[in-house]
C-alpha positions as a Markdown table, in Angstrom:
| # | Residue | x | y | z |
|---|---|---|---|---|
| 1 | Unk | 55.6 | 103.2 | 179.4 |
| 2 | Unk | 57.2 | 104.8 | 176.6 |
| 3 | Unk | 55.8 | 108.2 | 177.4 |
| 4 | Unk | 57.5 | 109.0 | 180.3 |
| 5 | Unk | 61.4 | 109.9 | 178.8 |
| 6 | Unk | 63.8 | 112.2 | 181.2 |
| 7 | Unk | 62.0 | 115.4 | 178.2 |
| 8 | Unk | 58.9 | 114.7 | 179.2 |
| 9 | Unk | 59.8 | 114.9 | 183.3 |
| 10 | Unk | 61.8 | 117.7 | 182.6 |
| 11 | Unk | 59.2 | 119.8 | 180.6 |
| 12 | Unk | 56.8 | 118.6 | 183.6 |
| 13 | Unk | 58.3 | 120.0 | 186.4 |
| 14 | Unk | 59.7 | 123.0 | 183.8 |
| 15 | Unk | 55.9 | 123.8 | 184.1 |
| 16 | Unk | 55.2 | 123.2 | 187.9 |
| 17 | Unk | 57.5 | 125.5 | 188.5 |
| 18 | Unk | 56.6 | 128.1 | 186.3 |
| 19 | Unk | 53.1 | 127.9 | 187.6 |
| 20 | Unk | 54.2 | 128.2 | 191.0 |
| 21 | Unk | 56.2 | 131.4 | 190.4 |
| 22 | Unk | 53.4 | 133.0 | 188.5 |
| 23 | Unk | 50.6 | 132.0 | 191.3 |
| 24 | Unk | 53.3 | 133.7 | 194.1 |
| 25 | Unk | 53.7 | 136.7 | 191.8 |
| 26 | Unk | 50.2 | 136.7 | 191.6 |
| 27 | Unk | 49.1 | 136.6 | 195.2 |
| 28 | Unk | 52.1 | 139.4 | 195.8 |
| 29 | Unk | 51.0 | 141.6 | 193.3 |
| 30 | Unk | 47.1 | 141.2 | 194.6 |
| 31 | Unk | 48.5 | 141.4 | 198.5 |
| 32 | Unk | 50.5 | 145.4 | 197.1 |
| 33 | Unk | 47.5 | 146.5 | 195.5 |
| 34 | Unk | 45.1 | 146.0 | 198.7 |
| 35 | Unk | 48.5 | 147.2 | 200.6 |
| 36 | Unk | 48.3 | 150.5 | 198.4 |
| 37 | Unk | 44.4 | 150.7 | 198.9 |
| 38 | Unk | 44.7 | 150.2 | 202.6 |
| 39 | Unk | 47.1 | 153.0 | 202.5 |
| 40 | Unk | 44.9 | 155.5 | 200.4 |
| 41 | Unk | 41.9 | 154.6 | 202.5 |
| 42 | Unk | 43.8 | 155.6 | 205.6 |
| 43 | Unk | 45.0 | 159.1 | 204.1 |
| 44 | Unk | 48.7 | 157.6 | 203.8 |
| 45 | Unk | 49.3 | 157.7 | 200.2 |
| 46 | Unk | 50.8 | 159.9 | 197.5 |
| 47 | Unk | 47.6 | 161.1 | 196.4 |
| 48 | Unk | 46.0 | 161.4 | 199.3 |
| 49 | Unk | 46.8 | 164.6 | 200.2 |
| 50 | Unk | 45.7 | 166.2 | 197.6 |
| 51 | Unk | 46.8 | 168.7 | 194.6 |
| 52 | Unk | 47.2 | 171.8 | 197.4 |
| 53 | Unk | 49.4 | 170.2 | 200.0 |
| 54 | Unk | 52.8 | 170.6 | 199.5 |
| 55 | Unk | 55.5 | 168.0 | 200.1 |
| 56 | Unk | 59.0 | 167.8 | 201.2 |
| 57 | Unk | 59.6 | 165.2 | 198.5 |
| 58 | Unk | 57.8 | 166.9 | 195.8 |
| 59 | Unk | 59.6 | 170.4 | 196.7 |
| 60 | Unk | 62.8 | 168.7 | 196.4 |
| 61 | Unk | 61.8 | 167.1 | 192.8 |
| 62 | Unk | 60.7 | 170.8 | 191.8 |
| 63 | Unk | 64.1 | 172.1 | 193.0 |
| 64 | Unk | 65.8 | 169.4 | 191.0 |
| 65 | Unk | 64.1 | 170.0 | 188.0 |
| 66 | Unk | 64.6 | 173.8 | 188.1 |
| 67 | Unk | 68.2 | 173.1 | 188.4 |
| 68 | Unk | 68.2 | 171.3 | 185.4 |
| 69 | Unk | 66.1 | 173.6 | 183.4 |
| 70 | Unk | 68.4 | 176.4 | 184.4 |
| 71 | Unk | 71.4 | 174.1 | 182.6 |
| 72 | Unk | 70.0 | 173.1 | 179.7 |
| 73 | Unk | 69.1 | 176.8 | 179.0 |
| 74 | Unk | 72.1 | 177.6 | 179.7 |
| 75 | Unk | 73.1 | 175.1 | 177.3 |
| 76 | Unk | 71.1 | 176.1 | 174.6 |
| 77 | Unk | 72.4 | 179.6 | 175.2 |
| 78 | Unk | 76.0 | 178.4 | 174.8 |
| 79 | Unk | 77.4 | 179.4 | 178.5 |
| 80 | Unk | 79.9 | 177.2 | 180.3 |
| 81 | Unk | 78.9 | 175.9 | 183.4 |
């Protein structure tokens, strides 16, 4: 059997395991999207409450993002914070 050399084991199980990563990445990233489907369906998710509600998280964003528009202008208007 001169087809079987230590390359051709090695490139062998180089390719087992490579297709046994990608089929566990696979079944994860199939098992997060029904997670995140689950989670809109129950009213749980980001977007689920809708454009109206407000959120603690997203109040906190805004803040931040005020504070940083406030600097850059500030910036821009050559003031030393």
């Amino acid at each position: 059997m001169a087809f079987i050399t230590p390359d051709v084991i090695a490139a062998a199980v180089a390719l087992t395991a490579l297709s046994i990563i990608s089929l566990v990445a696979l079944r994860g990233w199939r098992d997060w999207l029904q997670l995140k489907r689950e989670e809109l369906a129950a009213g749980h998710g980001p977007l689920a409450q809708g454009p109206g509600v407000s959120h603690a998280g997203s109040r906190i964003e805004i803040a931040d993002i005020k504070e940083r528009l406030r600097k850059l202008e500030a910036i821009a208007a050559g003031v030393d914070l």
